[in-house]
N, CA, C and O of each residue as an XYZ file, in Angstrom:
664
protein
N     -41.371     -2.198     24.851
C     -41.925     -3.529     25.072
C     -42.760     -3.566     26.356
O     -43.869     -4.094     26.431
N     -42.153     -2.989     27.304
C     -43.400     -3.290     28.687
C     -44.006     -2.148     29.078
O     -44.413     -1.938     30.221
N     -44.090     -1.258     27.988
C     -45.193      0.039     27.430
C     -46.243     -0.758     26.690
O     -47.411     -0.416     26.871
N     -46.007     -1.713     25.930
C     -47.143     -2.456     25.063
C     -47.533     -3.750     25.848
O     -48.702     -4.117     25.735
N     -46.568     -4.585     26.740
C     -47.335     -5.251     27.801
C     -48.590     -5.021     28.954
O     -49.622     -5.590     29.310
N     -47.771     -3.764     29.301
C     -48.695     -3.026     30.879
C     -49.967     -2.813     29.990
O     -50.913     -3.072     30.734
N     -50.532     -2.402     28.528
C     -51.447     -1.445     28.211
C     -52.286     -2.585     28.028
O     -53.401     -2.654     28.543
N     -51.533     -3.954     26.938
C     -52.197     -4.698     26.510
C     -53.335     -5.493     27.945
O     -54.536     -5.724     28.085
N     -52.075     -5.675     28.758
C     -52.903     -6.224     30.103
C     -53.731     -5.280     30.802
O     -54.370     -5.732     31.752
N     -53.864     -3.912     30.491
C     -54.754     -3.337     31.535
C     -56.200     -3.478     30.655
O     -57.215     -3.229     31.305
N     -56.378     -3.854     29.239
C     -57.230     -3.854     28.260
C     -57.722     -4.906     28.794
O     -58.822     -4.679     29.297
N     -57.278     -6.244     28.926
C     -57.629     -7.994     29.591
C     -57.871     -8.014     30.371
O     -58.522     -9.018     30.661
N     -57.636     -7.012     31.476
C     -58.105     -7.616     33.066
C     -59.482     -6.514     33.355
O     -60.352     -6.845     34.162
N     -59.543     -5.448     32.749
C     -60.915     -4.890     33.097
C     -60.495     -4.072     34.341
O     -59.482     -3.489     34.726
N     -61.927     -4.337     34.852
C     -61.826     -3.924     36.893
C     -60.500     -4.619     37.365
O     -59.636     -3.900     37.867
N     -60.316     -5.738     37.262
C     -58.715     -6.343     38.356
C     -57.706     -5.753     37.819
O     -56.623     -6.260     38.109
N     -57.677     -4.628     36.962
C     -56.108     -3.927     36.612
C     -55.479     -3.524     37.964
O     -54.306     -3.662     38.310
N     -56.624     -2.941     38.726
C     -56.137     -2.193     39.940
C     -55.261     -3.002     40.915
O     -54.575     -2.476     41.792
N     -55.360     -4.608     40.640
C     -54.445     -5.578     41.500
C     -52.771     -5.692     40.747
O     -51.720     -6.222     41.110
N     -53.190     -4.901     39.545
C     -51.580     -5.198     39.120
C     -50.784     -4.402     38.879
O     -50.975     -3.487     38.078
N     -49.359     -4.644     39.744
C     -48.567     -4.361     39.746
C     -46.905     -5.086     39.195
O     -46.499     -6.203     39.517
N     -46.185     -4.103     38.328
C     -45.062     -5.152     37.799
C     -43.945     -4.767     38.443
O     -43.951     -3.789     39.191
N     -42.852     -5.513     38.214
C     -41.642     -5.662     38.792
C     -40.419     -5.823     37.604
O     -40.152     -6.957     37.206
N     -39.893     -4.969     37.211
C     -38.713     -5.290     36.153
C     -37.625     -5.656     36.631
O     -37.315     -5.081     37.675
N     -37.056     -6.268     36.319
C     -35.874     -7.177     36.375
C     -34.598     -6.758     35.651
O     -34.174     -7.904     35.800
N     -33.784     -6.264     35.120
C     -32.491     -5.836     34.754
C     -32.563     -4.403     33.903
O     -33.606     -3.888     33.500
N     -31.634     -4.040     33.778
C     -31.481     -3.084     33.506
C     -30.090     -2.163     34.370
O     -29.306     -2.611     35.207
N     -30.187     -0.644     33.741
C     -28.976     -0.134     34.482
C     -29.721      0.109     35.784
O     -30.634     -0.713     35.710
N     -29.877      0.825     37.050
C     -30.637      0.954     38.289
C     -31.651      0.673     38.410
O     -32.205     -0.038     37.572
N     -32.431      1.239     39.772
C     -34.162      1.322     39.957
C     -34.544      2.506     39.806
O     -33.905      3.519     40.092
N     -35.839      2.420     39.247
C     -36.420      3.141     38.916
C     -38.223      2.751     39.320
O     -38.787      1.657     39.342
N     -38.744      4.093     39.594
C     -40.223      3.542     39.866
C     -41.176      4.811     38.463
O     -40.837      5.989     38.348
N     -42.099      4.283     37.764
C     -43.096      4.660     37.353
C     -44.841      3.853     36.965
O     -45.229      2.711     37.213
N     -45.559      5.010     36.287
C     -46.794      4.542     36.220
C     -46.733      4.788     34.740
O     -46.427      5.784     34.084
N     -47.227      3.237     34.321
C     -47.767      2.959     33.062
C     -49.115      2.952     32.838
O     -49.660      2.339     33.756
N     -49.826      3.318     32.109
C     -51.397      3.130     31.833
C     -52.005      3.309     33.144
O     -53.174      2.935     33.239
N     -51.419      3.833     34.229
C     -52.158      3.639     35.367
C     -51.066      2.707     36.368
O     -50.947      2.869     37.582
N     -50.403      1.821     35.637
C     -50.173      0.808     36.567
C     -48.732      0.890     37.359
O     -47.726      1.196     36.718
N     -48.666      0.648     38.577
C     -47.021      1.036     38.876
C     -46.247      0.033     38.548
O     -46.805     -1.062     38.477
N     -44.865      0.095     38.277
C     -44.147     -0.105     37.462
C     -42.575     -0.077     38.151
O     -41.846      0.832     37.755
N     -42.135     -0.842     38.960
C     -40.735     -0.562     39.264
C     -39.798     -1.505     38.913
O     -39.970     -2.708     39.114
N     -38.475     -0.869     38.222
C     -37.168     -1.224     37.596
C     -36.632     -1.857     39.287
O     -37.259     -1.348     40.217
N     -35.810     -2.646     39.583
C     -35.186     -2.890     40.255
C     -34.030     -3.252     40.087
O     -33.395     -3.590     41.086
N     -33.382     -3.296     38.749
C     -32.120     -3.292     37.979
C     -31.854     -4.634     38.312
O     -32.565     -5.492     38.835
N     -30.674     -4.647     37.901
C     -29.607     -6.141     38.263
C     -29.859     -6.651     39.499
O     -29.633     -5.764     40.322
N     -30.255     -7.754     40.074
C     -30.169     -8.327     41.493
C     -29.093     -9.084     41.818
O     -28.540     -9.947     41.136
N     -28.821     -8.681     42.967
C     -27.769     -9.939     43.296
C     -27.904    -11.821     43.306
O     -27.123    -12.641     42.823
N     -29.096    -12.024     43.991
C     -30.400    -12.786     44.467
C     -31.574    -13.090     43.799
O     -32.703    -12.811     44.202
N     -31.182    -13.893     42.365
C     -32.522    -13.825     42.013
C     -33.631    -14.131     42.104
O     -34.755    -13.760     41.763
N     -32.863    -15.307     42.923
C     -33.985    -16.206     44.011
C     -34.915    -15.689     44.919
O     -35.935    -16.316     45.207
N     -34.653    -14.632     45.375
C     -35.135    -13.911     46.586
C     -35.389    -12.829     45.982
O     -35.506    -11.932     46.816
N     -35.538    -12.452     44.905
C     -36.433    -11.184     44.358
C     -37.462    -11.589     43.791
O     -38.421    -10.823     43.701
N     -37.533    -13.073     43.193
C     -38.359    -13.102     43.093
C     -39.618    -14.193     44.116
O     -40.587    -14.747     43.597
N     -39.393    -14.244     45.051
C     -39.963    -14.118     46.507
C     -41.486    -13.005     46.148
O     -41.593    -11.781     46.077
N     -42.409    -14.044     45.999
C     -43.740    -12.942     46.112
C     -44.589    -12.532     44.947
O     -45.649    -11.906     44.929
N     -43.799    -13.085     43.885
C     -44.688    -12.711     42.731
C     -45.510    -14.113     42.544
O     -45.215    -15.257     42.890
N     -46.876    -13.487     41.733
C     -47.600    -14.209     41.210
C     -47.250    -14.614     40.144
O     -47.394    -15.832     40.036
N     -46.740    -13.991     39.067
C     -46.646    -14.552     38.194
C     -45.213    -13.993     37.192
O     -45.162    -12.915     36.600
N     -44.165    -15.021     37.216
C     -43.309    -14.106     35.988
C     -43.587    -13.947     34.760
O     -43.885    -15.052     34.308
N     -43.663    -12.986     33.803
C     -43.438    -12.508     32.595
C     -42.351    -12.514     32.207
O     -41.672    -11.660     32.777
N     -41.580    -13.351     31.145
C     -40.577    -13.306     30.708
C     -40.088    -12.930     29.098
O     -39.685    -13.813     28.341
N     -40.131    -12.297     28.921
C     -39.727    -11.780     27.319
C     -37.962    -11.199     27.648
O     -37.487    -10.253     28.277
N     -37.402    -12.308     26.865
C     -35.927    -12.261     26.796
C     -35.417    -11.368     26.071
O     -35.557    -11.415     24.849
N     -34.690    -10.329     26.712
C     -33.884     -9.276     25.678
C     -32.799    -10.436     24.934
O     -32.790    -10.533     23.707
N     -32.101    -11.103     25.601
C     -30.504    -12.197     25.125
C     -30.615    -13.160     25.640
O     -30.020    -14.061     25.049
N     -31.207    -13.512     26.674
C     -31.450    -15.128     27.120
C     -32.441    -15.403     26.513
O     -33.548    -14.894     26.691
N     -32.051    -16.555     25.430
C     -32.829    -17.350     24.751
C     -32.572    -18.883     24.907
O     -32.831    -19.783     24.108
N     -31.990    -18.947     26.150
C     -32.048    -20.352     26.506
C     -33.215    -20.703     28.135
O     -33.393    -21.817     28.627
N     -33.984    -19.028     28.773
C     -34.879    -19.304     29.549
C     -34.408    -19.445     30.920
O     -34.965    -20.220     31.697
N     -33.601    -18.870     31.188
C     -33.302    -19.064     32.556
C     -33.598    -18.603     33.570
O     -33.545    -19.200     34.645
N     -34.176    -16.780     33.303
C     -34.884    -16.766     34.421
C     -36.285    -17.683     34.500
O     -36.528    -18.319     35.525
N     -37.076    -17.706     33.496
C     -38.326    -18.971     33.563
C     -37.955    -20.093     34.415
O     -38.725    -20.577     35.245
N     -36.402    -20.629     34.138
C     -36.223    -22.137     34.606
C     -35.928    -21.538     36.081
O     -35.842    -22.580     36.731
N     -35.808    -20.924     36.608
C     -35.324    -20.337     38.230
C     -36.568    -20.064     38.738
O     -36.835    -20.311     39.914
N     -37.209    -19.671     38.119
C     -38.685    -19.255     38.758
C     -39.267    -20.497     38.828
O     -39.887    -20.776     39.855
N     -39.174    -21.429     37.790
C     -40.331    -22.243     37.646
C     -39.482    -23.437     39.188
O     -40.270    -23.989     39.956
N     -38.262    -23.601     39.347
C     -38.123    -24.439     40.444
C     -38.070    -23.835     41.814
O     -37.826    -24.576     42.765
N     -38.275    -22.562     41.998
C     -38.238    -21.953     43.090
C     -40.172    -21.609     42.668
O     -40.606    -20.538     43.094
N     -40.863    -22.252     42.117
C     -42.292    -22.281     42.425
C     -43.216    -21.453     42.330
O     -44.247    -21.472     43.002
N     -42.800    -20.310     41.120
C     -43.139    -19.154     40.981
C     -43.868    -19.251     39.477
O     -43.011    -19.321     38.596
N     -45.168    -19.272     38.994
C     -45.715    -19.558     37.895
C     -45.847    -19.008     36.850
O     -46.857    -18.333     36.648
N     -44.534    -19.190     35.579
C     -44.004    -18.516     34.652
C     -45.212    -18.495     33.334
O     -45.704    -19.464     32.754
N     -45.438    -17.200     33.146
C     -45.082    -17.382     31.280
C     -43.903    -16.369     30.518
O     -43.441    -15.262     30.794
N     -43.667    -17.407     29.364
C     -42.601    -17.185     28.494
C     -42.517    -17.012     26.874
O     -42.825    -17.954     26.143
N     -42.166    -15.991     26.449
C     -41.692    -16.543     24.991
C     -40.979    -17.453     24.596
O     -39.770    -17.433     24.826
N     -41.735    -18.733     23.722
C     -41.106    -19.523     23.389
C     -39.509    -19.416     23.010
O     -39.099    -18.323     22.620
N     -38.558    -20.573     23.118
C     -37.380    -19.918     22.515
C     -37.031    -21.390     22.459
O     -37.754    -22.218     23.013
N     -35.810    -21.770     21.722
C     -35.656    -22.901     21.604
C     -34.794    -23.814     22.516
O     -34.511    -24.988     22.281
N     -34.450    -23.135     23.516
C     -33.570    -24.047     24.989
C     -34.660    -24.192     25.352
O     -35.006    -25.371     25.279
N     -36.026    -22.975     26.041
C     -36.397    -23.313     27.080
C     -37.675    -24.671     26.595
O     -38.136    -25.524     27.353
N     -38.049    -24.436     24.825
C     -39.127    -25.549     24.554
C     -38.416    -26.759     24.984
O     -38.924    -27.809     25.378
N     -37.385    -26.521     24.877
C     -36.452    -28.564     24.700
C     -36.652    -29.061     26.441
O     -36.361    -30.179     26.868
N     -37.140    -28.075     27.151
C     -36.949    -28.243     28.899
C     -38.207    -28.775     29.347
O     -38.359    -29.805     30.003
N     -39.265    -27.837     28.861
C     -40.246    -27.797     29.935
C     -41.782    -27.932     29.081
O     -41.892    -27.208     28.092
N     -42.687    -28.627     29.356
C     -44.081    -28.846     28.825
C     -45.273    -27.958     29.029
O     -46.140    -28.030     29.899
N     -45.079    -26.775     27.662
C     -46.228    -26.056     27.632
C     -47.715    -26.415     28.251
O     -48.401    -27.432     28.157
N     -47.915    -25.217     28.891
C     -49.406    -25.823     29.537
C     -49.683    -26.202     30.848
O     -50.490    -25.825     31.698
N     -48.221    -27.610     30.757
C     -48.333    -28.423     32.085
C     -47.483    -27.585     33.349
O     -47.844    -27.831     34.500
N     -46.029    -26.311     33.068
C     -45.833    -26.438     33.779
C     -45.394    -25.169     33.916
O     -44.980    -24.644     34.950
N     -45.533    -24.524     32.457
C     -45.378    -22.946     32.002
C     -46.199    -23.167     30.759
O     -46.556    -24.089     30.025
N     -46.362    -21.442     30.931
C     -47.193    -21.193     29.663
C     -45.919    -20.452     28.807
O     -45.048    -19.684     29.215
N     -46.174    -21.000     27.463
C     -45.379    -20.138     26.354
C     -46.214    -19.680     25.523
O     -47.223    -20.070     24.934
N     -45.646    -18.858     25.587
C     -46.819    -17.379     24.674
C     -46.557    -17.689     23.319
O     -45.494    -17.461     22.743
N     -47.235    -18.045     22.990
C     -47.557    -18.790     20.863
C     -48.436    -17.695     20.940
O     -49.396    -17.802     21.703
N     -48.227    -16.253     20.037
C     -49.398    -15.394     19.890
C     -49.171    -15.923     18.128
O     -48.282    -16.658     17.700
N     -50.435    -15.185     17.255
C     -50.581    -15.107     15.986
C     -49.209    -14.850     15.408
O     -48.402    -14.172     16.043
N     -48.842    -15.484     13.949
C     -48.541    -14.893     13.351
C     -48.108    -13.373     13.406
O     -49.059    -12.603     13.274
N     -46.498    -12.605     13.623
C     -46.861    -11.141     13.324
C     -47.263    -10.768     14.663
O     -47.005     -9.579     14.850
N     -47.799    -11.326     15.672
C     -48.154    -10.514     16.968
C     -46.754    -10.479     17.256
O     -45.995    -11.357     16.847
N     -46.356     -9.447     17.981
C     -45.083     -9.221     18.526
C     -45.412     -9.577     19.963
O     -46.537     -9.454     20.446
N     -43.868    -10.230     20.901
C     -44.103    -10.961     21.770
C     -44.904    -10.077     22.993
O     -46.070    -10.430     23.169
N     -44.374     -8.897     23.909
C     -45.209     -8.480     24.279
C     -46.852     -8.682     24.284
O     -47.378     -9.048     25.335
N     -47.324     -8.543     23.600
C     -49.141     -9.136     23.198
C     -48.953    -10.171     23.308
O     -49.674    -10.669     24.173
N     -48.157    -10.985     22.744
C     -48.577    -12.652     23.456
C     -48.845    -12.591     24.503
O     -49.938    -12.857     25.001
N     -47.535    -12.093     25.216
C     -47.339    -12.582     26.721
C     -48.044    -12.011     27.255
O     -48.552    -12.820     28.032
N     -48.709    -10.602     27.481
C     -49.883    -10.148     27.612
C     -51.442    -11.368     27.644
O     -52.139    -11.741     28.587
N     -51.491    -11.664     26.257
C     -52.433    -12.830     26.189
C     -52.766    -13.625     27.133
O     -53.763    -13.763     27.841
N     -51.215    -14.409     26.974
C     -51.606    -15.483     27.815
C     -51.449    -15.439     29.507
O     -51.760    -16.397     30.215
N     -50.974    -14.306     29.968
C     -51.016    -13.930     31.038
C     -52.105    -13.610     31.453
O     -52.458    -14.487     32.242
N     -52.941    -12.750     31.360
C     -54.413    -12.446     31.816
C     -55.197    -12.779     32.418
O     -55.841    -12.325     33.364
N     -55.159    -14.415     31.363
C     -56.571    -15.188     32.109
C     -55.387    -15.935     33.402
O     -55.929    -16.679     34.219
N     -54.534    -15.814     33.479
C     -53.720    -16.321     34.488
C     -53.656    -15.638     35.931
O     -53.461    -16.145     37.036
N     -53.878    -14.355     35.557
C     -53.724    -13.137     36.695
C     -55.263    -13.083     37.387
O     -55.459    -12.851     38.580
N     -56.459    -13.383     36.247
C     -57.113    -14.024     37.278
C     -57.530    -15.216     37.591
O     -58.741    -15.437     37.619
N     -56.672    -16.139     37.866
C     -56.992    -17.732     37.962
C     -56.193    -18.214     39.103
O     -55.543    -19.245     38.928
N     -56.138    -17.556     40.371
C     -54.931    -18.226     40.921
C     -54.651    -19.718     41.966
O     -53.717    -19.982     42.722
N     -56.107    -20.627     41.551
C     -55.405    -21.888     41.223
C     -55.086    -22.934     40.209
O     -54.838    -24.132     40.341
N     -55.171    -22.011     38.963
C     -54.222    -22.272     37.972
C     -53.133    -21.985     37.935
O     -52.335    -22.585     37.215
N     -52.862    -21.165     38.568
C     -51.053    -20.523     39.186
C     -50.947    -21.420     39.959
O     -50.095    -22.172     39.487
N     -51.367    -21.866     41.037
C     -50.682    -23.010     41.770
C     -50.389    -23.684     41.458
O     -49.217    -24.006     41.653
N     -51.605    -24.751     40.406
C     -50.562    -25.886     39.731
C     -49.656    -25.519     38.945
O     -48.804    -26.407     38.982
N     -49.397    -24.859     38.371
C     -48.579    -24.283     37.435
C     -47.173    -24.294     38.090
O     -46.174    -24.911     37.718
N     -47.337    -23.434     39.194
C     -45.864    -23.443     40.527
C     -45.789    -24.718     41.191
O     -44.859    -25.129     41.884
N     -46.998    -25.370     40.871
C     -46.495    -27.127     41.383
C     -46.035    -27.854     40.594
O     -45.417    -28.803     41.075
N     -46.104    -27.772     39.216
C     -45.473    -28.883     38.493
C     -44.425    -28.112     37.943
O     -43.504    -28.809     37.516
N     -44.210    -26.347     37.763
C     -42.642    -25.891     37.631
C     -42.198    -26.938     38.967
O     -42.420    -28.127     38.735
N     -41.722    -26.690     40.049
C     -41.323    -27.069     40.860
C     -40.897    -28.327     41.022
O     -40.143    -28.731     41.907
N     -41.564    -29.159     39.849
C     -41.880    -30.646     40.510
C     -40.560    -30.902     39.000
O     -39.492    -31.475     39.216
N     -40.912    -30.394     37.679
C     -39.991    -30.381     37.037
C     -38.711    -29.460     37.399
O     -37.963    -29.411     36.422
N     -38.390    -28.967     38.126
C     -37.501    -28.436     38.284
C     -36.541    -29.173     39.276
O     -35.348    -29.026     39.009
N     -36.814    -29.887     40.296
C     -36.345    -31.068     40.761
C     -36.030    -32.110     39.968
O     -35.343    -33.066     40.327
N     -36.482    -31.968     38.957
C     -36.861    -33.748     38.179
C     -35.827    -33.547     36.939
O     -35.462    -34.435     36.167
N     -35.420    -32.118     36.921
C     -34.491    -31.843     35.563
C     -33.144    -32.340     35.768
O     -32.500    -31.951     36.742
N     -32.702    -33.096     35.007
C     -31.528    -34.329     34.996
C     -30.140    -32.918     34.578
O     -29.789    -32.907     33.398
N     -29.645    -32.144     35.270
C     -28.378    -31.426     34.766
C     -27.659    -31.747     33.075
O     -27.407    -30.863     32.256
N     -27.501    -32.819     32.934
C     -27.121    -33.241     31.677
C     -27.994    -32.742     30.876
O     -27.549    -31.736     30.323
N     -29.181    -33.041     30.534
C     -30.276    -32.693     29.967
C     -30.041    -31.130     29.906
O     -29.729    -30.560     28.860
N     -30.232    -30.440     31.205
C     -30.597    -29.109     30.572
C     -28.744    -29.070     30.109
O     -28.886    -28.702     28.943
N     -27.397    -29.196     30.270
C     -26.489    -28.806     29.692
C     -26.591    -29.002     28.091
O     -26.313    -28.170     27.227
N     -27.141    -30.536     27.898
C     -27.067    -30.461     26.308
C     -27.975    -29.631     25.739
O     -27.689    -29.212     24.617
N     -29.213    -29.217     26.334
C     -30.373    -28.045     25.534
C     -29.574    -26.829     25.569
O     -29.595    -26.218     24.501
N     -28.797    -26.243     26.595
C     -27.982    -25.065     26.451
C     -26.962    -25.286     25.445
O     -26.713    -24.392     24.635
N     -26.462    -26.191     25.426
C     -25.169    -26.520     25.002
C     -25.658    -25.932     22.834
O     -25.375    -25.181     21.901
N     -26.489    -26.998     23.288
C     -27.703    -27.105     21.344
C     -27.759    -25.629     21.140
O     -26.866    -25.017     20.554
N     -28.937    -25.014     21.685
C     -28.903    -23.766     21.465
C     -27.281    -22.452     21.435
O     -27.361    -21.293     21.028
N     -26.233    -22.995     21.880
C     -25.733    -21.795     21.879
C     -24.846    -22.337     20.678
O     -24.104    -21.549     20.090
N     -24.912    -23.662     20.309
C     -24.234    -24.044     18.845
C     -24.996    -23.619     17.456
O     -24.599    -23.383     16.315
N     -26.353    -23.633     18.132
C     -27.186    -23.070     17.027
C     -26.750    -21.370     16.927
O     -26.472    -20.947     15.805
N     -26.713    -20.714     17.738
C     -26.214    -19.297     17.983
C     -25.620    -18.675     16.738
O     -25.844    -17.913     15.799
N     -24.223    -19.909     17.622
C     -22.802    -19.512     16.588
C     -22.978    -20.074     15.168
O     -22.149    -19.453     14.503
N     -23.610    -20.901     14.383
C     -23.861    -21.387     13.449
C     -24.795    -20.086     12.867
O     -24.565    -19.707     11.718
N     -25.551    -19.599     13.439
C     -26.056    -18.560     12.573
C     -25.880    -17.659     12.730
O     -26.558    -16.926     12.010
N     -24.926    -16.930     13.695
C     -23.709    -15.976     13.150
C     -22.608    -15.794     12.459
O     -22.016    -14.723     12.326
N     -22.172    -17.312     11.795
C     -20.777    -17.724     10.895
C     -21.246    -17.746     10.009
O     -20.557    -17.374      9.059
N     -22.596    -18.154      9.728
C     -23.983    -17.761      8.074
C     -23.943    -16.436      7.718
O     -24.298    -16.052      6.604
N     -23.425    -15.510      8.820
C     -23.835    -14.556      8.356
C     -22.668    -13.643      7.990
O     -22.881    -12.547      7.470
C-alpha cells in the first residue's frame, strides 16, 4: 500500500517530489528506506501521538483497523491537515472539503491512489493546508464528546452486526 502511494505521488507532484518526504506510523519498529526515490521512515508504535505528529504537512491516513478515524480526528484537532479514506465513523464527524479531505477515488481505484489523488494538489497548496488545519482545529474543539461516542459507538455495532451475518 505505501509502495503504490509514494509512486502514485511521485507521478503528481513532478519537480516538487524532491520536497517529499513520508513518515509511517505503526507497525512492529523503525525502520528507514527509499521508495521511488523518496525517503521513507517507519517509526513504529508511538507513545505520543500528539507530538509525532508535530511538523507534518500533511497526514495520509489509510486505515489498516481503525475505521472509526482516529488518527485523522487527532491530527485534525491538534491542526495538522488530514486526508482520509472515507469510513463510516469518521464521515458521521467531520465535513469533507471543509475540514479534511476524504479520498472518494473511482469506482475500483484502490485506496492508496485515492489518497495519493487527493493529496497532491494539497502538497502543493499550502494555504489550502492552513485552512484545512484551521477548521480541523476549529471542529475539533467544537466536537460535542457525546456525538463522537455515539458515531463510535454506531460504527462498532455496525462491526459486530456484520460479523454475526457472517
Amino acid at each position: 500500500a505505501v509502495g503504490a502511494l509514494v509512486g502514485a505521488l511521485v507521478a503528481r507532484l513532478g519537480d516538487a517530489r524532491g520536497r517529499l518526504h513520508i513518515v509511517r506510523f505503526g507497525g512492529p519498529g523503525a525502520a528507514a528506506e527509499s521508495i521511488a526515490g523518496v525517503p521513507v521512515v517507519r517509526v513504529g508504535l508511538v507513545d505520543d501521538f500528539g507530538a509525532a505528529l508535530a511538523g507534518l504537512d500533511l497526514l495520509l491516513h489509510l486505515p489498516a483497523h481503525d475505521r472509526v478515524g482516529m488518527a485523522t480526528l487527532e491530527a485534525m484537532a491538534l491542526g495538522v491537515p488530514s486526508v482520509a479514506v472515507p469510513t463510516g465513523g469518521l464521515e458521521e464527524l467531520v465535513r469533507d472539503g471543509r475540514d479534511v479531505v476524504l479520498a472518494r477515488g473511482a469506482p475500483g481505484l484502490p485506496e492508496p491512489l485515492a489518497v495519493a489523488q487527493a493529496a497532491a494538489p494539497l502538497l502543493l497548496d499550502a494555504p489550502r493546508r492552513a485552512a484545512l488545519a484551521e477548521a480541523g482545529r476549529a471542529l475539533g474543539d467544537a466536537l460535542p464528546p457525546a456525538r463522537f461516542l455515539t458515531a463510535t459507538n454506531a460504527t462498532y455495532l455496525s462491526a459486530l452486526a456484520a460479523h454475526v451475518r457472517r
